[in-house]
N, C-alpha and C positions, 0 to 999 in steps of 0.2 A: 503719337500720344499728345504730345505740346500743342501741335499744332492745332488733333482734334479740341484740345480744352479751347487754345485760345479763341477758336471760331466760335466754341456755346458760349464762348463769354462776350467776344463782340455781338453777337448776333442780339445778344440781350441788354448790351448798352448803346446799339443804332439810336434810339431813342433821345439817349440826351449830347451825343454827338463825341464821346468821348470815354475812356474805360476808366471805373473809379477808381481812386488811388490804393484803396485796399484788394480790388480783384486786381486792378496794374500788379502789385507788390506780389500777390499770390502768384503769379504767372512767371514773374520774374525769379521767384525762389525756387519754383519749379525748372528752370532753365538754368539754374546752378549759381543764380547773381544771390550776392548776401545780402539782406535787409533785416529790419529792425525788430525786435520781438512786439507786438503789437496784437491790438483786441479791439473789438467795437462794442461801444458802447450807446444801446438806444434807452435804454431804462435808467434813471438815476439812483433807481438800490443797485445797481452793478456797481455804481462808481467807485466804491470801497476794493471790492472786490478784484476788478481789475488793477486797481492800484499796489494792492499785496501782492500781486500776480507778477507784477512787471515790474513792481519797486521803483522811488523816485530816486534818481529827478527824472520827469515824463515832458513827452511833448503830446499834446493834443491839437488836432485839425477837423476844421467841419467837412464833415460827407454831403454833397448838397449833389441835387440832380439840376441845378441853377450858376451852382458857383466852380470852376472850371481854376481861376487864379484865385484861391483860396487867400493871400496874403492881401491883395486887395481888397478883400472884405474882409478884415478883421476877422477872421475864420482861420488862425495861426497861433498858438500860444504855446511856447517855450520853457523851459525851465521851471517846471508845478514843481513845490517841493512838500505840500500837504495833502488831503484827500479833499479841502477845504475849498482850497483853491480851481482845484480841478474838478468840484459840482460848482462854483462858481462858473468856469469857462463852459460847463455844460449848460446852463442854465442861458449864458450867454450865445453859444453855438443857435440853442434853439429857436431861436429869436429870428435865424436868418432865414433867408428866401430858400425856399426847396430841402431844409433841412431833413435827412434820411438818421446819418447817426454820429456818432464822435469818433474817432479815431486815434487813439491812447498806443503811444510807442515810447520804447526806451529813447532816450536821450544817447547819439553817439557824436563823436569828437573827432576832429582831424582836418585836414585842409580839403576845402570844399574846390570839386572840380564839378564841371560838366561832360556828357556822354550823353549822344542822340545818335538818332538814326532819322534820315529823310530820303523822299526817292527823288531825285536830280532828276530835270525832263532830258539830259543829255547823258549821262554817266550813270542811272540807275539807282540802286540802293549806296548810300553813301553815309559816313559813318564820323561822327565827330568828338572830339578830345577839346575840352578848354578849361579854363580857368572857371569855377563857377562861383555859384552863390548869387545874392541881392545883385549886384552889381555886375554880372554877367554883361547885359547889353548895352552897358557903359565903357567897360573894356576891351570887348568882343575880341578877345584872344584868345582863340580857337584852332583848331585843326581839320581837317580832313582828309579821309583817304577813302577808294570805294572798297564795298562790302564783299566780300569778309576780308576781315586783317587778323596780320598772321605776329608774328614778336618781332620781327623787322620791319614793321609797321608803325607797333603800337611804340618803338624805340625810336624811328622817326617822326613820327607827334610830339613826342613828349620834348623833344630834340628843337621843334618848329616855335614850341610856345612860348613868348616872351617870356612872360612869368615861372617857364620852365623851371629854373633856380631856385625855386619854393619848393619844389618837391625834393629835394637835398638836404634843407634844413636851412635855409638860408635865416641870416642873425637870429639864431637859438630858435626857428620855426620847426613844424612837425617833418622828419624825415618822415616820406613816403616809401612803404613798399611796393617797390619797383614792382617782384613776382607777381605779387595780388594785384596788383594793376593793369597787368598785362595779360594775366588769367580774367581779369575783371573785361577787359574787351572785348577780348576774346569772344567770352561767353557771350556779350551783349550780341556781337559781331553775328555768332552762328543763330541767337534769339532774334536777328533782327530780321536775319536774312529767310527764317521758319515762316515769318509772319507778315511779310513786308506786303504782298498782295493784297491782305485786308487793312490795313491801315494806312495813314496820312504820314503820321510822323510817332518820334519816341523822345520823350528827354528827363532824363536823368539829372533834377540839379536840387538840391547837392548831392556830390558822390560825397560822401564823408571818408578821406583816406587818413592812414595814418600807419606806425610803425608794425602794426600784425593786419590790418584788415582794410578793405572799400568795401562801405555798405550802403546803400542808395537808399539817403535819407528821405525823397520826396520821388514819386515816379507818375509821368503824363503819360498818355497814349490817343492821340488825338485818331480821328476816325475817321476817313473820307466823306462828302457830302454826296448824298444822293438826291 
């Protein structure tokens, strides 16, 4: 069933070379990964409405069949804490090259990691744990192991990564739950390995972790070239 959804839904985003962030997220909720409560917004009489829906504080991102790094174009806003503000960003969103629609999600907390999936030309599907956030490929303190990973895996990643000691609580930081992290791979791990023939790559950044949950705040799905 996964499998079949996620090929109507590639087969309909070949086009702009990448699956949108809101069918990404669908796909992935469907595959048991926790993501953010979220709505799209193409109309701006929605804008109220979605905001009573999901209550602030909201993040909003542009939908663009154009914009791929959304943070790059100013196509990223954080922390709306009125309905004001957020037809404001809509009004802004519009503005951009290949705007489709808005993207309205709760706002969630916790130490931002990274999780992708890529296919190795020598080792196959291959699966990665790192430190995420902004500054990911400034750090590039990561992991890997090949696909699928099992909890003596995802214990040996977590074990590899410098930064490791953040997810403990290191000086009064967010302990992470270990369970939900390792279930969080997991699942990625069996999601990656459903769909890895039709796709390029996956990456998950940020994983938003913290002391009950990892919810994947931001999700890519890039697509092979034909």
């Amino acid at each position: 069933m996964l499998k079949t959804q996620t090929k109507t839904v590639i087969d309909a985003s070949h086009t702009r070379g990448w699956v949108s962030e809101p069918d990404a997220k669908r796909l992935l909720a469907t595959a048991g990964l926790t993501v953010p409560g979220f709505t799209l917004v193409t109309d701006p009489g929605r804008i109220q409405s979605a905001a009573q829906d999901l209550g602030f504080p909201l993040a909003a991102k542009v939908v663009s069949s154009r914009i791929l790094h959304k943070s790059d174009h100013g196509g990223v806003k954080t922390g709306i804490t009125t309905t004001e503000e957020l037809a404001a960003v809509f009004e802004r969103f519009a503005r951009l090259d290949g705007f489709e629609a808005m993207l309205v999600e709760e706002m969630v907390s916790g130490l931002e990691l990274i999780i992708g999936g890529k296919i190795d030309d020598q080792f196959g599907p291959v699966v990665m744990l790192g430190m995420g956030g902004t500054g990911v490929e400034i750090y590039q303190d990561i992991s890997l192991r090949m696909a699928p990973v099992g909890p003596e895996d995802v214990a040996s990643m977590i074990k590899c990564l410098k930064g490791g000691r953040l997810l403990s609580g290191y000086r009064g930081g967010v302990v992470v739950n270990r369970d939900e992290l390792t279930r969080t791979l997991i699942c990625f791990s069996e999601f990656f390995m459903a769909v890895a023939e039709m796709i390029e790559s996956i990456d998950l950044n940020p994983v938003m972790c913290s002391a009950k949950r990892c919810v994947v705040a931001d999700a890519r799905i890039v697509l092979p070239t034909e």
